[in-house]
VORO-964479 format. One record per residue (C-alpha): residue number from 1; residue in three letters; x, y, z. Coordinates in Angstrom, 3 decimals. Example, Ala and Ser with C-alpha at 12.3 -4.5 7.8 and 13.67 -1.06 7.14 Angstrom:
// VORO-964479
num:1 residu:ALA px:12.300 py:-4.500 pz:7.800
num:2 residu:SER px:13.670 py:-1.060 pz:7.140
***
This chain:
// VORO-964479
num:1 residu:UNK px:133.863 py:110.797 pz:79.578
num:2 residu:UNK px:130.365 py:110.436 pz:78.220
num:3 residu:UNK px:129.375 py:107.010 pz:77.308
num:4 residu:UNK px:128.852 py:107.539 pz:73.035
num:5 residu:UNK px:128.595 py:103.521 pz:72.105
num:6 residu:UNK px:127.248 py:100.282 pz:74.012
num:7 residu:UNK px:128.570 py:97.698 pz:71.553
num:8 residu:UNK px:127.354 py:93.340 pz:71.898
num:9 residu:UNK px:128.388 py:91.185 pz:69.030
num:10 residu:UNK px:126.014 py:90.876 pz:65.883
num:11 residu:UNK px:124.123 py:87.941 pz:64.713
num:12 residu:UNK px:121.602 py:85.764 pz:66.748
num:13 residu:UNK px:120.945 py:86.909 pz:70.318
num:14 residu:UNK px:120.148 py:85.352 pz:73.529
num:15 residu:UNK px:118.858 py:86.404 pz:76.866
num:16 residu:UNK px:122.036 py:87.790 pz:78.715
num:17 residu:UNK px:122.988 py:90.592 pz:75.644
num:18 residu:UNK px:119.575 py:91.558 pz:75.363
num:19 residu:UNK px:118.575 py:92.157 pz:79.089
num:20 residu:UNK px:122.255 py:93.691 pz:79.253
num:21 residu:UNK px:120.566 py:96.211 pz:76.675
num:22 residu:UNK px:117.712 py:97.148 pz:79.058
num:23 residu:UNK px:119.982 py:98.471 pz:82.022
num:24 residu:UNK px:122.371 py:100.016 pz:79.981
num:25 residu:UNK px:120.423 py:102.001 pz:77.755
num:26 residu:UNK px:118.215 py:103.080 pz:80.235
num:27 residu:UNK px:121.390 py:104.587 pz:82.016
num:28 residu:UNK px:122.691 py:106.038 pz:78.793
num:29 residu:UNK px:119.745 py:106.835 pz:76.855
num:30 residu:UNK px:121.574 py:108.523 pz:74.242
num:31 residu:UNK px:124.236 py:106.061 pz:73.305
num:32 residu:UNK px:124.359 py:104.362 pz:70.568
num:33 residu:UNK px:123.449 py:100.570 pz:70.711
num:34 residu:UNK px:125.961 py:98.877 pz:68.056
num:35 residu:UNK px:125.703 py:94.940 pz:67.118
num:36 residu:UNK px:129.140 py:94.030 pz:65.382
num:37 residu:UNK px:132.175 py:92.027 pz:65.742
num:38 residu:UNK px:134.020 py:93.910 pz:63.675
num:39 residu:UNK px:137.695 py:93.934 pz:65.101
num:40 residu:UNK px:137.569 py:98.459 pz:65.658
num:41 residu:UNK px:134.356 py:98.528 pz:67.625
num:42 residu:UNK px:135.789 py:95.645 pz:70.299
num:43 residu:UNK px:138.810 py:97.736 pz:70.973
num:44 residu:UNK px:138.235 py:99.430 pz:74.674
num:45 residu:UNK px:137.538 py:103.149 pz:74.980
num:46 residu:UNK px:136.803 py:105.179 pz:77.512
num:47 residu:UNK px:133.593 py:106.525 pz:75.636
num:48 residu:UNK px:132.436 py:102.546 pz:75.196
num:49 residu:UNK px:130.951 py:99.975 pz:77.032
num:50 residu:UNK px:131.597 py:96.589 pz:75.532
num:51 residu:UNK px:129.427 py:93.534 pz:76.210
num:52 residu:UNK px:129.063 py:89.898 pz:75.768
num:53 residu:UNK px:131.331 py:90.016 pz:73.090
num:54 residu:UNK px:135.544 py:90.876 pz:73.446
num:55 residu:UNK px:137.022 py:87.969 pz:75.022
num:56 residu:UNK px:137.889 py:89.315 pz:78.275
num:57 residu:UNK px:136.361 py:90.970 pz:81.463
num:58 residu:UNK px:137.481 py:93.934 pz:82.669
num:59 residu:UNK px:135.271 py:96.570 pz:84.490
num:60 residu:UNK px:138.257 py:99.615 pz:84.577
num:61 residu:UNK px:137.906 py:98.917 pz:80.468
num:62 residu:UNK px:134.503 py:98.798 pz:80.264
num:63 residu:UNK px:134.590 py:95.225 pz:78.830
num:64 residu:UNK px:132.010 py:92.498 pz:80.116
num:65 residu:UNK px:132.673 py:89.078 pz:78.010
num:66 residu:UNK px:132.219 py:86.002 pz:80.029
num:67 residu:UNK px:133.050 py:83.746 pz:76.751
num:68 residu:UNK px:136.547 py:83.261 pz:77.383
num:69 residu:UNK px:138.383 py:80.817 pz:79.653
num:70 residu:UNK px:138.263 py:80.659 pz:82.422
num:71 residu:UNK px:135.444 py:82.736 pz:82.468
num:72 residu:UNK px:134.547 py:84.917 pz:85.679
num:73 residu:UNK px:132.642 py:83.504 pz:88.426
num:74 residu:UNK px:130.514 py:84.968 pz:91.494
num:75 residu:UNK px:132.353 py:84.547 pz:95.103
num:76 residu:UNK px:130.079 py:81.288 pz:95.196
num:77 residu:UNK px:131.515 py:79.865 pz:92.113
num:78 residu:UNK px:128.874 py:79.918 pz:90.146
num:79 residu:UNK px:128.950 py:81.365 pz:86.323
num:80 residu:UNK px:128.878 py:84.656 pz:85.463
num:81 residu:UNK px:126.557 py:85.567 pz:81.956
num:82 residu:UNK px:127.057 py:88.881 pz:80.686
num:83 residu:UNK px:124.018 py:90.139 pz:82.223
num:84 residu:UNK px:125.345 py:89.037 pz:85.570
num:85 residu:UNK px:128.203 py:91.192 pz:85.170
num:86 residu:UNK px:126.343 py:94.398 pz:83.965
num:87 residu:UNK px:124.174 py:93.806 pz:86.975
num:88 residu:UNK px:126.790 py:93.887 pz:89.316
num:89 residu:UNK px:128.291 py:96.620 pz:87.650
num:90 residu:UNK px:125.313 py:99.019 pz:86.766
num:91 residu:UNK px:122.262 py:97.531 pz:88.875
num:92 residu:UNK px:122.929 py:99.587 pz:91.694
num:93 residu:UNK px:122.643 py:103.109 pz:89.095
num:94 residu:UNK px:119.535 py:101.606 pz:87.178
num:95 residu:UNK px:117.638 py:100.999 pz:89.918
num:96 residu:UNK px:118.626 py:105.182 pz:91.250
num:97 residu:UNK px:117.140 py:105.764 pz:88.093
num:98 residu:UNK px:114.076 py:103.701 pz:88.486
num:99 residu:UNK px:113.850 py:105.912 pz:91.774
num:100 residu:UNK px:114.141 py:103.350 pz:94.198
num:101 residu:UNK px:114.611 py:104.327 pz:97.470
num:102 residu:UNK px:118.118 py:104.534 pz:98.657
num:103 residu:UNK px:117.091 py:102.952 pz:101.596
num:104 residu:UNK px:115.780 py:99.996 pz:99.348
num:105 residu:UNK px:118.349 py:99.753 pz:96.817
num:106 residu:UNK px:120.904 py:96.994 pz:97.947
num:107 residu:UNK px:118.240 py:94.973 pz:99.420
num:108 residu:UNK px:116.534 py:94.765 pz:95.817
num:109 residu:UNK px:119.445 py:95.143 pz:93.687
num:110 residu:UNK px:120.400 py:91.075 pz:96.025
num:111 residu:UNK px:116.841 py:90.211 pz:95.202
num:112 residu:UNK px:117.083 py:91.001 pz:92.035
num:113 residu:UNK px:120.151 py:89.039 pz:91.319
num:114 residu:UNK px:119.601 py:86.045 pz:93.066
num:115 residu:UNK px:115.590 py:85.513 pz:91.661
num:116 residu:UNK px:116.365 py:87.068 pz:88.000
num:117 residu:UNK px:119.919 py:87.836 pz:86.985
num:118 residu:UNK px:121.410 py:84.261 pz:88.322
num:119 residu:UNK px:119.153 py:82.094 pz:86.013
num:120 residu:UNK px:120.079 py:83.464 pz:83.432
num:121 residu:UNK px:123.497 py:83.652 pz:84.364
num:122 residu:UNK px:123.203 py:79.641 pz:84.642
num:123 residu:UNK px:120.757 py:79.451 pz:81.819
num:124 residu:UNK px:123.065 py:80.978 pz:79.521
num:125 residu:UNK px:126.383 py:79.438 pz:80.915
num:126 residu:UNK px:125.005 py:75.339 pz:80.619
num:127 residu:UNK px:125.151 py:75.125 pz:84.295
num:128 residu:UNK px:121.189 py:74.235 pz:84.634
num:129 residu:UNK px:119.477 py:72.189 pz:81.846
num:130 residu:UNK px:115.997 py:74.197 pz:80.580
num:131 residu:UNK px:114.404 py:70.837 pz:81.182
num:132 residu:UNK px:114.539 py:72.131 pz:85.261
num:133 residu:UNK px:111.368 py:74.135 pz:84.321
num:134 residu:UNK px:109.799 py:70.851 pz:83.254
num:135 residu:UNK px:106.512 py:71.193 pz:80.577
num:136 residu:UNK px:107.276 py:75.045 pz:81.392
num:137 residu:UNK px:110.275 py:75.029 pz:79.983
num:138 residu:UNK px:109.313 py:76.360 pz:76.463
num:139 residu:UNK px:107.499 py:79.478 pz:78.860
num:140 residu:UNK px:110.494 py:80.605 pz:80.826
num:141 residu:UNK px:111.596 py:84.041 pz:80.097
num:142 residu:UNK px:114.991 py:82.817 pz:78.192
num:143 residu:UNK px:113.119 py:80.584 pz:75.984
num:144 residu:UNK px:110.170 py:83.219 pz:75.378
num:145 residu:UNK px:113.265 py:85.814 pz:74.166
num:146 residu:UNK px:114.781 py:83.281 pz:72.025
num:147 residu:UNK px:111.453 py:82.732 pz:69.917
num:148 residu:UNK px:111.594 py:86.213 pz:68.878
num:149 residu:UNK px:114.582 py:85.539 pz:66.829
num:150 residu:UNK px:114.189 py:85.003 pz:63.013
num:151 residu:UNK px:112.506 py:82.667 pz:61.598
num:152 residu:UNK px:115.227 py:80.469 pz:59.440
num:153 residu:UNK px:113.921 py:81.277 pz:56.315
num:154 residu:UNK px:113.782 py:85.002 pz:56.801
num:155 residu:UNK px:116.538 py:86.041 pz:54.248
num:156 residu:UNK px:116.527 py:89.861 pz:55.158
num:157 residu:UNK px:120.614 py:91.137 pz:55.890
num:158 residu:UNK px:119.191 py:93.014 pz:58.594
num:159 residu:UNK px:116.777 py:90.082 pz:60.377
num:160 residu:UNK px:118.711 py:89.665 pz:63.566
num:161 residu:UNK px:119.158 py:93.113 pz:64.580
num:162 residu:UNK px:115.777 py:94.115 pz:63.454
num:163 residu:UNK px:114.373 py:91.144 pz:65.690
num:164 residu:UNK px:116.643 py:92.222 pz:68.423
num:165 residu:UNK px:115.761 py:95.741 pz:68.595
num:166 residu:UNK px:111.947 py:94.626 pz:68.434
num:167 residu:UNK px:112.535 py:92.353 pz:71.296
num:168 residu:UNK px:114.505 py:95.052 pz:73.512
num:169 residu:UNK px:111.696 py:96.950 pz:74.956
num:170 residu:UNK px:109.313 py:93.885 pz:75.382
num:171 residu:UNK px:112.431 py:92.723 pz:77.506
num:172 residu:UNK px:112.167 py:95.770 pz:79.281
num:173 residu:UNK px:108.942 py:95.999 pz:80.187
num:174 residu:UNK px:109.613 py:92.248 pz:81.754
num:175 residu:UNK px:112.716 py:93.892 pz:83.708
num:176 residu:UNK px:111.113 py:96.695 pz:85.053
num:177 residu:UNK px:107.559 py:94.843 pz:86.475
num:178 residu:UNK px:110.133 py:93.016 pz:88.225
num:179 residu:UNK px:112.099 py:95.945 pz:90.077
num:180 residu:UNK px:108.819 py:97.436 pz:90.728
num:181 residu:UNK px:107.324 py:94.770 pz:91.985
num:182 residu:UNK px:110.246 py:94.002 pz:94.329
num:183 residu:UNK px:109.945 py:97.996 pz:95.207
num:184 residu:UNK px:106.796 py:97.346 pz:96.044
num:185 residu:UNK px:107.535 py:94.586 pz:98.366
num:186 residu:UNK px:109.370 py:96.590 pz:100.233
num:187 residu:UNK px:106.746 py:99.626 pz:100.999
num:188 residu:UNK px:104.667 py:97.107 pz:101.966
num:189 residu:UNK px:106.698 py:95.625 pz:104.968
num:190 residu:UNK px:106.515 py:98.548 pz:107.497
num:191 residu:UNK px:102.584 py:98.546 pz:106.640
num:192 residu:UNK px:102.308 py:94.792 pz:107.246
num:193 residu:UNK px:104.210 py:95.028 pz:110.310
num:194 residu:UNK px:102.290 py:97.590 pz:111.923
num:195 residu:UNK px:98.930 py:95.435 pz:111.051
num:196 residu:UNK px:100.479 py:92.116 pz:112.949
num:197 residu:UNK px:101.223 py:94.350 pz:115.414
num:198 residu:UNK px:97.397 py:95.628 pz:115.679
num:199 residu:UNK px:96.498 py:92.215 pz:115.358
num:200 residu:UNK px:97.812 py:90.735 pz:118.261
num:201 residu:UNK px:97.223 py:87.355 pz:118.932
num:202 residu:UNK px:94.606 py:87.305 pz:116.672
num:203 residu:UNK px:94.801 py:84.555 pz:113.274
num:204 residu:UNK px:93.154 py:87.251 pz:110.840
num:205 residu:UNK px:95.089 py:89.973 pz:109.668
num:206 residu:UNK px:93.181 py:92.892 pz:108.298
num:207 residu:UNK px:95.042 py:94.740 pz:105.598
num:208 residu:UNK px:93.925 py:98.475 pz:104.259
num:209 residu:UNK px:94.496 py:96.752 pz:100.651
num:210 residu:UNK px:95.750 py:93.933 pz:98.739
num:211 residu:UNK px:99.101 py:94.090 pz:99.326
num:212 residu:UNK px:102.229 py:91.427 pz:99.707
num:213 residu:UNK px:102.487 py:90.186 pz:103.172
num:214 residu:UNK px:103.964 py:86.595 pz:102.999
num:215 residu:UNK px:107.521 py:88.363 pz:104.122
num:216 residu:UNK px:106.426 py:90.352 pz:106.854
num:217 residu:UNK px:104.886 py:87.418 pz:107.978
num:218 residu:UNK px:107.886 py:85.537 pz:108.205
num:219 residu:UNK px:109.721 py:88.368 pz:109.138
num:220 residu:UNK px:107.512 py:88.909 pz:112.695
num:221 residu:UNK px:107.523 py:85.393 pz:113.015
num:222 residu:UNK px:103.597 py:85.167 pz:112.777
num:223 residu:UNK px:102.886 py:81.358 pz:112.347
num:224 residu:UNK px:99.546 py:82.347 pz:114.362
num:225 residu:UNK px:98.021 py:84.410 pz:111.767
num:226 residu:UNK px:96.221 py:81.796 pz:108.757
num:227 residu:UNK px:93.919 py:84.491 pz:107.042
num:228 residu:UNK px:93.910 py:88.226 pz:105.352
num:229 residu:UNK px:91.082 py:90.242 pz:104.436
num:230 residu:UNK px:91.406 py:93.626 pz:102.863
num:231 residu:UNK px:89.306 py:95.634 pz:100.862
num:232 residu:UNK px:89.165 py:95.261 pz:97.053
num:233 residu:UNK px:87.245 py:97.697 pz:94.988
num:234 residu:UNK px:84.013 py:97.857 pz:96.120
num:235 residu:UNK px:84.068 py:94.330 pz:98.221
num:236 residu:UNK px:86.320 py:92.801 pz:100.536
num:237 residu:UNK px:88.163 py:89.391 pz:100.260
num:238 residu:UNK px:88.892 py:86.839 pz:102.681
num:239 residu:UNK px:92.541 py:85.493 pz:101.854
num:240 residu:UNK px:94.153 py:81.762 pz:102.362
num:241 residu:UNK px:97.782 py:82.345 pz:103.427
num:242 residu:UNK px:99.963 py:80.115 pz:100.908
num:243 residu:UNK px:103.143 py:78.164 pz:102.687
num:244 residu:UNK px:105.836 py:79.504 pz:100.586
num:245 residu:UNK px:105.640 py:80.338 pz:97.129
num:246 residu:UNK px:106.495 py:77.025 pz:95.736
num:247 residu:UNK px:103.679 py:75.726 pz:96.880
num:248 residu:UNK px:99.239 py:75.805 pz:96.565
num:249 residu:UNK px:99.194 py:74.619 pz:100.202
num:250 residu:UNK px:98.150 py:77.019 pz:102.793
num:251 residu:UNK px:98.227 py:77.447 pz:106.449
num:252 residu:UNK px:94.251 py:76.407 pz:106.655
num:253 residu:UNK px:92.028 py:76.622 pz:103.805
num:254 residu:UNK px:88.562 py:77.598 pz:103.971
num:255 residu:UNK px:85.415 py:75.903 pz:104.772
num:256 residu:UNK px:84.992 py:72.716 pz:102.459
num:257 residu:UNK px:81.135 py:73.477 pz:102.974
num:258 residu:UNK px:81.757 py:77.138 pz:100.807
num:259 residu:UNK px:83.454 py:75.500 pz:98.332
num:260 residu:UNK px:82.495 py:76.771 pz:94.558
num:261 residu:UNK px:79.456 py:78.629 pz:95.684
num:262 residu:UNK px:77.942 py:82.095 pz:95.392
num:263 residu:UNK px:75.373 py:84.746 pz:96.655
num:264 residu:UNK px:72.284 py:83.155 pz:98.157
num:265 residu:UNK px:74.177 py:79.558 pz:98.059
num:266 residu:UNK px:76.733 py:80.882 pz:99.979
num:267 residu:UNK px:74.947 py:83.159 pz:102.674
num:268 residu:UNK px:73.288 py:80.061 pz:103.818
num:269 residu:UNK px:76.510 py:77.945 pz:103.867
num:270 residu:UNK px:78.183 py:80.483 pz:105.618
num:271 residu:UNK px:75.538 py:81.895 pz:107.881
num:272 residu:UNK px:77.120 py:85.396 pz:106.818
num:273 residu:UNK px:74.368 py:87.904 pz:104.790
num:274 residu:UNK px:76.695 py:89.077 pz:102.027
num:275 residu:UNK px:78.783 py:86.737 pz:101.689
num:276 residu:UNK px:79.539 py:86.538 pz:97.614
num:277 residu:UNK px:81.978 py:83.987 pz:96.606
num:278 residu:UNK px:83.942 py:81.345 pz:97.527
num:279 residu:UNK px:86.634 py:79.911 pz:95.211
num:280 residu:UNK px:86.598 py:76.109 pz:94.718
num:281 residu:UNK px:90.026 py:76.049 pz:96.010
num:282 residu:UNK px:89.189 py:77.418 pz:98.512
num:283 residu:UNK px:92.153 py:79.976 pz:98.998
num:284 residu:UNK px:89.565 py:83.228 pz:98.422
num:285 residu:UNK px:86.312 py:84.175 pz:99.507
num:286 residu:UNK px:84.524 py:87.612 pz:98.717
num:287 residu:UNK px:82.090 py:89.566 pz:100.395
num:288 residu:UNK px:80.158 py:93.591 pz:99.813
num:289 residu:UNK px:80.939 py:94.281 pz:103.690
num:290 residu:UNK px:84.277 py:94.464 pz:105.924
num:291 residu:UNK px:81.364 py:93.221 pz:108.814
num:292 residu:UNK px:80.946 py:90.602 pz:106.623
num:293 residu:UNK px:83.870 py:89.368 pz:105.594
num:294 residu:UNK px:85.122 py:89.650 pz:109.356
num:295 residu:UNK px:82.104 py:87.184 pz:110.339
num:296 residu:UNK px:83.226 py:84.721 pz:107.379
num:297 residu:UNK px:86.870 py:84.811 pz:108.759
num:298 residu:UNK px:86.136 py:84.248 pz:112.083
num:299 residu:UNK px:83.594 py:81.077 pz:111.265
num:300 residu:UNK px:86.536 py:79.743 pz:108.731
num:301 residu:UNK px:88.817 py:80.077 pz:112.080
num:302 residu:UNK px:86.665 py:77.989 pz:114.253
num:303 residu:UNK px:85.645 py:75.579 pz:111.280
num:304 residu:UNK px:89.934 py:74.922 pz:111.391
num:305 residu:UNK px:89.700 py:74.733 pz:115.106
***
């Protein structure tokens, strides 16, 4: 039966309704989204999907509360959010829709779980404190969705649902970077495969663009390889390769001697003619030539050496 009615409770919102929202109405486009906890519209029907709201979970019934007790839990134990459980559900159909690759599509609907759906599912449940994110806590995505609630004072009947509504497709447009950005990942891994592969035992790895690569670096097991240059635009950059994500360290960084400087300032430190920039971090380095950049990689190699 066609889906008619995707039906959350009323009043103020939270993270794990709202990004519920985004997959489901993507995948039924024309059902109605209905905010209520009136008694008629949290009765299951076939036509209905009910979430965070309904006391109970039941996929067969189309019912996805995590409220009551004990409330449903992953194979890991961990908490289940509403959002969790439409994800598990429906993550596998929204990202058909967002024409993943089939090839693709478990791989990222895991990655997707475990980096986006799960902290909210935690978030939402108590089970991590918003402190974790430390003096970024009032910047995390939950917390950035919560201040587009109502103001207190904002006596309108119709404040929370028009705030909701407002705040669905700016959730959306969070959701879907993501997926494509994980989508992207993945084209990118058979491209920076064949490019370590080219590379040898060399440590640079040239890239046709900017690309991710910190994956298929782990993935080929290529501890030997500390910079990337590709082209970008009408230059090409030299590229620090960053431990893990967690972290500003990098395998080597380049020359302490380039450090901050440009044009002229730099051609002389570097002994490279057009050579451009050099961040004062140290992680990038620019230059108008791939000869050029290929000399300033291999003098950052033997400066390391």
């Amino acid at each position: 039966m066609t889906i008619t009615h995707l039906v959350t409770h009323s009043g103020g919102f939270h993270a794990d309704e709202l990004l519920s929202s985004v997959v489901l109405t993507r995948l039924f486009p024309q059902a109605r989204l209905k905010r209520t906890r009136e008694r008629q519209w949290l009765m299951p029907a076939a036509d209905k999907i009910i979430f965070d709201v309904g006391g109970n979970y039941d996929a067969e019934a189309q019912i996805f509360d995590h409220h009551q007790r004990p409330g449903p839990l992953r194979e890991d134990g961990q908490p289940f959010s509403s959002f969790g459980l439409i994800w598990a559900h429906y993550g596998r159909k929204y990202l058909a829709q967002m024409d993943v690759p089939t090839h693709d599509i478990e791989a990222i609907h895991t990655a997707f779980d475990t980096k986006f759906v799960l902290p909210i599912d935690l978030l939402d449940n108590g089970a991590i404190e918003p402190s974790i994110a430390g003096p970024l806590s009032n910047l995390t995505l939950p917390a950035l969705i919560g201040s587009l609630k109502p103001v207190f004072d904002d006596t309108s009947p119709t404040a929370d649902d028009d705030a909701f509504f407002a705040a669905l497709p700016i959730a959306r447009s969070f959701v879907e970077a993501f997926v494509r950005n994980l989508a992207a990942k993945a084209r990118s891994q058979s491209i920076v495969l064949d490019a370590i592969a080219k590379a040898g035992t060399s440590p640079i790895l040239e890239l046709p663009m900017g690309m991710p690569y910190r994956s298929a670096l782990d993935t080929a097991e290529a501890d030997h390889i500390v910079f990337v240059v590709n082209p970008r635009g009408d230059d090409w950059t030299l590229n620090g390769i960053k431990l893990s994500s967690d972290t500003f360290d990098q395998r080597a960084d380049l020359p302490a001697a380039w450090a901050g400087l440009t044009d002229t300032a730099l051609e002389d430190a570097s002994g490279v003619k057009g050579a451009k920039f050099c961040h004062n971090a140290r992680f990038i380095a620019v230059a108008n030539s791939r000869e050029a950049i290929l000399k300033m990689a291999e003098r950052a190699v033997k400066d390391i050496q």
